[in-house]
N, C-alpha and C positions, 0 to 999 in steps of 0.2 A: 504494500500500500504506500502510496507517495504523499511527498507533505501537501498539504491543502492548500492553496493560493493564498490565503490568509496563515498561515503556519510559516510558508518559504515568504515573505515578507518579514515576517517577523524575523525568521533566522538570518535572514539577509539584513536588516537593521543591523546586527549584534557580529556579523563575522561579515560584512563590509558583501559585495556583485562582481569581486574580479575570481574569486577561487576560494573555495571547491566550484566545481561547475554543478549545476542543478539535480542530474543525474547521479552526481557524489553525494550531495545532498542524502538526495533521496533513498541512495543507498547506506548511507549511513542510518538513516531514521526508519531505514525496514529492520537493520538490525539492532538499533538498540530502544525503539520504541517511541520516543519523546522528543519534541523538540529541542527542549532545553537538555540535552542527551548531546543531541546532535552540535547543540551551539559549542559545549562542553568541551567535547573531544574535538573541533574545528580549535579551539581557542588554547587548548593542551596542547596541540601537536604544533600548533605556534610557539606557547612558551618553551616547550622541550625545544623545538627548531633553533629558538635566540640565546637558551643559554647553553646551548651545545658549543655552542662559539666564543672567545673572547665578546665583553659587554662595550669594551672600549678598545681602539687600535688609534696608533697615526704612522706615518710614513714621512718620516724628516721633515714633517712641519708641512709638508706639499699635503698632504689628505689626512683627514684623524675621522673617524667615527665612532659615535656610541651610542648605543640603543639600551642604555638605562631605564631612561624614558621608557621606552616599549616594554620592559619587561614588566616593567611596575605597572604600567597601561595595564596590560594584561592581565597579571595578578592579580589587581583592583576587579579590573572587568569577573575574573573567574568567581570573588567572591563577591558578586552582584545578587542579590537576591530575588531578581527577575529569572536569573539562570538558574537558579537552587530551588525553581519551584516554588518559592514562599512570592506570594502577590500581594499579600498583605502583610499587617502589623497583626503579632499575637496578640489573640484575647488577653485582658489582663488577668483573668483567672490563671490563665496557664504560666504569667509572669511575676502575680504577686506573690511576695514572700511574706 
């Protein structure tokens, strides 16, 4: 079953129209269910991708790069709770102590 035109909207918000291609998508979300599954594992295999690498590099002052930035982006992003499923704020029963 493929994501719903309203579901790949959503995941396309969240993990950006240039890659996975739609079909990846889609095949990701037959096998692990959920949207927010799919967003998941798109945005993991990002962070795994950025810190497999050096975060920062330069080259004698002609080139430097660093995607600190991005990773934090992402980690933030990972623990969004649009993506964990949670849409709202807990009852405060379940919160008061």
């Amino acid at each position: 079953m493929a994501l719903t035109d309203n579901d790949l909207a959503w995941v396309r918000s969240k993990v950006g129209t240039s890659a996975p291609t739609t079909a990846e998508l889609n095949e990701t979300f037959d096998r692990l269910g959920t949207k927010e599954a799919v967003v998941r594992e798109v945005l993991d295999t990002r962070l795994a991708n950025l810190t497999a690498s050096p975060a920062q590099f330069s080259v004698s002052g002609e080139y430097s790069q660093d995607v600190s930035a991005n990773i934090k982006a992402l980690q933030d992003q990972l623990g969004s709770s649009d993506i964990n499923g949670i849409t709202q704020a807990a009852p405060d029963y379940l919160t008061a102590r």
